[in-house]
C-alpha positions in Angstrom: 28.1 33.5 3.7 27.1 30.4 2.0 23.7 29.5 2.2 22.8 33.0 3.8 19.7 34.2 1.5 16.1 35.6 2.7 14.8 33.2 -0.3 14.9 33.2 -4.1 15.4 35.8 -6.1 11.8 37.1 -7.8 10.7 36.0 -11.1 8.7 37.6 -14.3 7.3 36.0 -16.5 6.3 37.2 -19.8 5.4 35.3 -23.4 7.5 32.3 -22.9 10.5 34.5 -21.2 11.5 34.2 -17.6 14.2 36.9 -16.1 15.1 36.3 -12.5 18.1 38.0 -11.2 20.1 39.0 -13.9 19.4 35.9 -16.0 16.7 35.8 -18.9 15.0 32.5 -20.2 13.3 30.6 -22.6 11.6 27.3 -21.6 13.8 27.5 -19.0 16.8 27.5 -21.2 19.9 30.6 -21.3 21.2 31.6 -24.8 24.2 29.8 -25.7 26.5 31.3 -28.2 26.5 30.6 -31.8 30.4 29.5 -31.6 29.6 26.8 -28.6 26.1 25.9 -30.5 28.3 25.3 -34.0 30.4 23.2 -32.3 27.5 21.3 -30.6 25.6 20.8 -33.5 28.5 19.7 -35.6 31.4 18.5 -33.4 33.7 17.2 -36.6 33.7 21.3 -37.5 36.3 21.6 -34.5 39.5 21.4 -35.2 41.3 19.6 -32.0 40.0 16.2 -31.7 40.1 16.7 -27.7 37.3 19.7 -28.5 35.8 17.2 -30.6 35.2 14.4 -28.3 34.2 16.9 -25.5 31.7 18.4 -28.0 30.0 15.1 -28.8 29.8 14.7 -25.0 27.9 17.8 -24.1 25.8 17.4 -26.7 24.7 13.9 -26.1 23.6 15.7 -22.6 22.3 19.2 -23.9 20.5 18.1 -27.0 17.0 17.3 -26.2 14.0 19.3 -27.3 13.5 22.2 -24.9 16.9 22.8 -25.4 16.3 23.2 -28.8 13.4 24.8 -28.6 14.7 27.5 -26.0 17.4 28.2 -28.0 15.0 28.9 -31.1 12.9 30.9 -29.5 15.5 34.0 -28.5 16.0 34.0 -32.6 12.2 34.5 -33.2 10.7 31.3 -34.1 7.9 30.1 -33.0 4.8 27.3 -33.3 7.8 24.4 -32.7 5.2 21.9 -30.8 4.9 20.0 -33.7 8.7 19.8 -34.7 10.9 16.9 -34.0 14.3 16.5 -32.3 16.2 16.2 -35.6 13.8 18.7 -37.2 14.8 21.6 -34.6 18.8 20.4 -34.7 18.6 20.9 -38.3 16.6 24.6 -38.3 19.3 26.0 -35.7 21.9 25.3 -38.3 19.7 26.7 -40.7 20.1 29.7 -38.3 23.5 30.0 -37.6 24.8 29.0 -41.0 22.6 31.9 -42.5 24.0 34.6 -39.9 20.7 35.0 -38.2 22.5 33.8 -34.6 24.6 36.5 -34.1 21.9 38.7 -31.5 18.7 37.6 -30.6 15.5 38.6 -32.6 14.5 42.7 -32.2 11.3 41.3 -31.2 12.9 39.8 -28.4 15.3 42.2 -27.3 12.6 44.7 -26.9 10.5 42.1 -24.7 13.9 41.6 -22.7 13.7 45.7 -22.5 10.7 45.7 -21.1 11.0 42.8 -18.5 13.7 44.1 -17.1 12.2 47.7 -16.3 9.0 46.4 -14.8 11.6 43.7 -13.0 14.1 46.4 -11.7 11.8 47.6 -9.1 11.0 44.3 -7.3 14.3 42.9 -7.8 16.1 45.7 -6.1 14.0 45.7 -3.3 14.9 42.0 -2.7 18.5 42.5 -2.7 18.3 45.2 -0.3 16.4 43.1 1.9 18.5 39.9 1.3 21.8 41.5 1.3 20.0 43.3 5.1 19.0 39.6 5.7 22.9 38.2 4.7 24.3 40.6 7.1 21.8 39.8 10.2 22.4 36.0 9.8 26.2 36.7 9.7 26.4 38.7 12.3 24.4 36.3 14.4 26.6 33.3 13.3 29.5 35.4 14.2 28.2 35.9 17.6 27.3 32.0 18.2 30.3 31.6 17.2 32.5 33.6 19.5 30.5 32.8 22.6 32.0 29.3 22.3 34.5 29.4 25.2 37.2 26.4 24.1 39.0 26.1 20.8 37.1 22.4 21.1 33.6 23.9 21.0 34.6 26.5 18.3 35.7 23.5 16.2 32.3 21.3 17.1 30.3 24.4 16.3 31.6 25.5 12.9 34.6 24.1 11.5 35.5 26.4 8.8 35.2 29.4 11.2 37.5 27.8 13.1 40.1 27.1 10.6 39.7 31.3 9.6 39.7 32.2 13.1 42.5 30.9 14.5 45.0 29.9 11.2 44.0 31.9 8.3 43.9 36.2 7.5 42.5 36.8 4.4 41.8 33.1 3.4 45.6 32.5 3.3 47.8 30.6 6.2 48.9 32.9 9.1 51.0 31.6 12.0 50.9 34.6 14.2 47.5 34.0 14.8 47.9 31.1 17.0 52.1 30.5 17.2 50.9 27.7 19.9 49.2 24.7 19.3 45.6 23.9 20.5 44.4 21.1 22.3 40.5 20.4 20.9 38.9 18.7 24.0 35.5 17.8 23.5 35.8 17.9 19.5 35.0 14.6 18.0 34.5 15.0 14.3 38.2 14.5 13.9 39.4 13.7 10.2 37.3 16.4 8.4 39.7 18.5 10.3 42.9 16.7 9.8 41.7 16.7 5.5 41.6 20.1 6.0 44.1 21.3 8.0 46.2 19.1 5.4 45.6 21.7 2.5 46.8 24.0 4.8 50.7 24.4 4.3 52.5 23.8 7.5 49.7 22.8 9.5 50.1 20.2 11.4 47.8 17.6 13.5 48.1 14.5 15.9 45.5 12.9 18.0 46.2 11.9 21.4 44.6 10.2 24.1 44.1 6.4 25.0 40.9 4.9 23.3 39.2 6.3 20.9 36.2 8.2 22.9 38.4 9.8 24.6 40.9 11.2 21.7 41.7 14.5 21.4 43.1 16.5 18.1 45.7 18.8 18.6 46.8 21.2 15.9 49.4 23.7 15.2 52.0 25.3 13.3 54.5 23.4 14.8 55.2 20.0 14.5 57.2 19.1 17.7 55.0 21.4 19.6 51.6 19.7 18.5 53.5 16.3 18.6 54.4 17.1 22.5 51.3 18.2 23.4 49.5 15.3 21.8 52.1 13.1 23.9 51.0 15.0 27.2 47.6 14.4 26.3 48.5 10.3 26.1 50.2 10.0 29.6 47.2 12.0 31.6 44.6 9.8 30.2 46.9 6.9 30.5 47.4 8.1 33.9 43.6 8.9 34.1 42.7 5.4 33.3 45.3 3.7 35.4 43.6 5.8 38.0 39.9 4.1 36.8 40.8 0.4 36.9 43.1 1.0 40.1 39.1 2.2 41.6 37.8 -1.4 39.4 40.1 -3.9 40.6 39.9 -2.6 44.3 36.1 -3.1 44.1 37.1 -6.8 42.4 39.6 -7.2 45.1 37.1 -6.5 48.1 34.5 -9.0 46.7 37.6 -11.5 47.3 38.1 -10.5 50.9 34.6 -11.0 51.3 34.0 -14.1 49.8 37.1 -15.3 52.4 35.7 -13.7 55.3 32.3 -15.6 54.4 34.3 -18.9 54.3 36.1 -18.5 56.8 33.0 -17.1 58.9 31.4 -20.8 57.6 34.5 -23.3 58.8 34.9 -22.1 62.5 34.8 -24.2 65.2 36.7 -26.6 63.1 39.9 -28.0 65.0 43.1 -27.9 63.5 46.3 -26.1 62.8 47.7 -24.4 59.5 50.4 -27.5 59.4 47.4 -29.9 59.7 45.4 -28.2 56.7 48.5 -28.0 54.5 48.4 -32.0 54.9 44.4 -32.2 54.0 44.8 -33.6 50.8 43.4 -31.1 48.3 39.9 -31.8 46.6 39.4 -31.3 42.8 36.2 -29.9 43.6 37.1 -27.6 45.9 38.1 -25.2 42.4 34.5 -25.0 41.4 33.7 -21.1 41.4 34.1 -17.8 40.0 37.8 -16.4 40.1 38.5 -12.8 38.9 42.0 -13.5 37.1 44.6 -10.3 37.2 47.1 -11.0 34.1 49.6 -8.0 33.5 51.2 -8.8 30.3 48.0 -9.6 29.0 46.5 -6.5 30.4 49.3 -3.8 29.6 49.9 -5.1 26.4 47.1 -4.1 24.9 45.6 -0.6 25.1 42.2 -1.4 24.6 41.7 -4.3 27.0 40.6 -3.6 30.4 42.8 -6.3 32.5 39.7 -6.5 35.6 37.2 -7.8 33.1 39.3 -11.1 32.6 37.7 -14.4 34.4 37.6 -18.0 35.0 34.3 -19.7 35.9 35.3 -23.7 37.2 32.4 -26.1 36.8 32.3 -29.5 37.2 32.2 -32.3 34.7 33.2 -35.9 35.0 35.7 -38.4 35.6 38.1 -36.4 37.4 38.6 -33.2 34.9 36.7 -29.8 35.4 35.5 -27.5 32.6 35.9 -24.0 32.8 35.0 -20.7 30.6 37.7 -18.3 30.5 38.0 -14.6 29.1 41.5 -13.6 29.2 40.8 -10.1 27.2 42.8 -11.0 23.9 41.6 -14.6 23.9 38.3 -16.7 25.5 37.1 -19.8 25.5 37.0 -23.7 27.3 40.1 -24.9 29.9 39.9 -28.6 30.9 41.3 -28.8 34.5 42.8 -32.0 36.5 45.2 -33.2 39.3 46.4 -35.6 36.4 48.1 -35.0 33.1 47.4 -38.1 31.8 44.3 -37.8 32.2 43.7 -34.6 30.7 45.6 -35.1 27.7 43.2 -38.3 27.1 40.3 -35.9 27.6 41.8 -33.2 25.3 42.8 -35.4 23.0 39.3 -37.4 22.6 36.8 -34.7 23.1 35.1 -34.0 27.0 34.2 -37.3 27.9 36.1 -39.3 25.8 37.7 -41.2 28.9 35.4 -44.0 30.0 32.6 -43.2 32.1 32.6 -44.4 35.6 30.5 -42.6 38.7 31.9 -39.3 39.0 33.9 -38.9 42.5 36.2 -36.6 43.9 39.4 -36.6 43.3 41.9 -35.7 45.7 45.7 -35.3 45.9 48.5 -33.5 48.7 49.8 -31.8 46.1 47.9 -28.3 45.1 48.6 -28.2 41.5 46.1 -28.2 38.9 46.9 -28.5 35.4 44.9 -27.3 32.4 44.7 -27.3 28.6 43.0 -24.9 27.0 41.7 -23.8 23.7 39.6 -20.9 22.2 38.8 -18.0 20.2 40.6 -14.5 19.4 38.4 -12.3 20.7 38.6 -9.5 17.9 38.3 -11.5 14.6 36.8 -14.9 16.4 40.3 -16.8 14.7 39.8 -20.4 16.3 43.1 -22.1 18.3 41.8 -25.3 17.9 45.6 -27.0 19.0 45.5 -27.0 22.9 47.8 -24.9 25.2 48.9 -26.5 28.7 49.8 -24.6 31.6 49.1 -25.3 35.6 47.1 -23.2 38.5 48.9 -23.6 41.9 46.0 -23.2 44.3 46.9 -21.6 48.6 45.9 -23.9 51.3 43.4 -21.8 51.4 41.8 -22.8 48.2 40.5 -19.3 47.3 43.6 -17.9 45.4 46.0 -19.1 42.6 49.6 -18.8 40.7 48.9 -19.8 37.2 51.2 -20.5 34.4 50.9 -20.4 31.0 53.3 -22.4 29.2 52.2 -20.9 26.2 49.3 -18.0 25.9 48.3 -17.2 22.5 49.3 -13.8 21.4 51.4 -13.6 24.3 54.4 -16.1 24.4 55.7 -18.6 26.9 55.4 -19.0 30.9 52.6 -16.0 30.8 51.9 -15.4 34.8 48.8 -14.6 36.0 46.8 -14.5 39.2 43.3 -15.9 40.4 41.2 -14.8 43.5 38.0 -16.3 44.1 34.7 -14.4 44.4 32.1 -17.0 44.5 31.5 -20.8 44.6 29.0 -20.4 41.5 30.7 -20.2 38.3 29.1 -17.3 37.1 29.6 -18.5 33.5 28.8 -21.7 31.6 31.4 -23.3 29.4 31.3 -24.2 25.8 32.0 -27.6 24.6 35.6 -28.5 24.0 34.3 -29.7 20.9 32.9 -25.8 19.8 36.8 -25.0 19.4 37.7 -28.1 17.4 40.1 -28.2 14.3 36.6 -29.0 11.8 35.4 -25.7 14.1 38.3 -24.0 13.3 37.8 -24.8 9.4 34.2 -23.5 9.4 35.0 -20.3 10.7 37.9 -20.0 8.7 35.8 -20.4 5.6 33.3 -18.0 7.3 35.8 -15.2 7.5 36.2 -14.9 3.7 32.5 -16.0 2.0 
């Protein structure tokens, strides 16, 4: 079990040598052989360039003074302090060249002798108890392990064990261990798992699921099987989420009947019949408010945008023309509204309040149509649409629901449909300039993009 140890092995210590475990020291260096030290010591002695070059590198990395030094010191010498680098390179030659490399000094392998009998002792009690320690740590492990109850938690808790536990016998791929594939709810660290299960010949792994807190791996031996299941996994929590923003836009949809039971709580005892209001001529004004807007294409088009979050907040401005914030999911930003097209495109065209002041009044017309323009941000990356895109709201005599049209969305195409219901005569959001979404706007945040 990697990792599984009761602690270091002991050490002795004894006249400049260190032995712990099997390994013997000196100045914390282990003999190297005379061959490999030859070759260190004088890399143009090789006869492959490629050993040559590779020589030249480890020694540039090995050949320091308590290498040196430690090296020395298994052939007898002693008193080095006072030698330099180049002093020490050139007395290990000395060495090897004369022979005197071949086995350590007798001094020394009598002092290695006696280490190790004094050392045998300790060190065998300590791999009793760390291979006793090993053992209790595993077996604990293995018990954590299997009182995981899903294949998901089993994953989460330790992923190699999973991988040997359900696809592997003997460290080597076996498919009759799990023939069907396994859905890993809950699991989240996802591409460890598909990195490994990759090495794995004929494993196989798809996520499925809708965003991506709620993905879920699936893996198996095969493909179709863990493709399918992966599939089945997409349509519940599609499903699952159709079910969610059903709930959402019901709760949107009652703070609509209840902003038009309010209102019409507020206008009785007014005279009047339906024919007579539908020939009220229709007040600009009367748009101010909060609308929750229900777009379809917008909203099924894109899997990670949640189509009852999309608004339009009407305020007014001046000189006949409204100014609204709108969040359509994909794309936000400022809509100009009026009865007049003119008039808007003059407004568009030269900026809000480019048209010539007057006192602001009311404007009115029989007709229920309101026409925008519009012109924003993408919501994602912040890309500017600084060209502006006309469409019209068709309001109910009412006034508290209406048909829009895009005649161009961006992102979306031509005549885009979408719906607006009041909630509210507050805009419950404040609009940005029209000038914060201007072509010199769109340049700076161009720029910004890429610096």
């Amino acid at each position: 079990m990697s990792g599984a140890s009761i602690g270091p092995a002991p050490v002795l210590k004894k006249r400049g040598f260190q032995l712990c475990g099997d390994s013997l020291t000196a100045s914390g260096v282990t003999r190297m052989e005379p061959a490999k030290l030859r070759g260190l010591l004088d890399p143009d002695s090789l006869e492959l360039q490629a050993d040559q070059e590779q020589a030249k590198k480890d020694a540039r990395a090995l050949l320091n003074r308590s290498f040196l030094v430690g090296q020395l010191r298994f052939y007898g010498s002693t008193a080095l302090s006072k030698f330099k680098v180049d002093d020490l390179k050139g007395l290990l030659k000395n060495r090897i060249a004369s022979g005197l490399c071949a086995n350590v000094a007798e001094e020394v392998a009598s002092l290695e002798e006696s280490m190790r009998r004094d050392y045998e002792p300790t060190y065998r009690k300590w791999k009793g108890e760390d291979s006793d320690w090993g053992k209790r740590k595993k077996q604990e492990a293995d018990e954590a392990f299997l009182r995981c109850e899903t294949p998901g938690e089993k994953a989460t808790h330790d992923l190699e064990r999973f991988i040997n536990y359900f696809f592997l016998t003997d460290g080597k791929p076996d498919k009759s261990k799990t023939p069907k594939p396994l859905a890993l709810y809950g699991f989240r660290n996802r591409w460890p798992l598909h990195d490994k299960a990759g090495r794995i010949p004929g494993l196989e792994t798809r996520s499925g699921g809708r965003d991506e807190k709620d993905r879920v791996l699936c893996i198996g031996w095969d493909r179709d099987a863990v493709w399918r299941l992966a599939g089945e996994i997409d349509e519940k929590a599609s499903e699952a989420q159709a079910k969610i923003e059903e709930a959402e836009w019901e709760e949107v949809m009652e703070a609509h009947r209840e902003y038009v039971a309010e209102a019409g709580r507020g206008k009785k005892g007014k005279k009047g019949s339906a024919a007579n209001k539908k020939s009220t001529p229709f007040k600009l004004d009367s748009c101010v408010g909060a609308y929750a807007v229900k777009c379809d294409e917008v909203a099924g088009g894109w899997s990670h945008i949640n189509g009852n979050d999309f608004i339009l907040d009407i305020d007014t401005d001046r000189d006949g023309i409204l100014i609204a914030a709108f969040d359509f999911g994909i794309f936000e930003g400022t809509m100009l509204l009026s009865l007049s097209e003119d008039k808007l495109d003059r407004a568009a065209k030269g900026g809000r309040g480019a048209a010539k002041k007057r006192k602001t009044t009311s404007s009115s017309s029989t007709s229920r149509r309101v026409f925008y323009r519009m012109r924003g941000r993408e919501t994602s990356q912040g890309e500017i649409f600084s060209d502006p895109l006309s469409g019209h709201l068709d309001f109910d005599d009412q006034g508290v629901k209406f048909e829009g049209l895009a005649y161009s969305l961006a992102f979306c195409g031509e005549n885009v449909e979408f719906t607006g219901y009041k909630i509210s005569d507050a805009p419950g959001a404040q609009a940005d300039g029209w000038d914060a979404f201007s072509p010199e706007q769109y340049e700076y945040a161009r720029k910004a993009r890429w610096h």
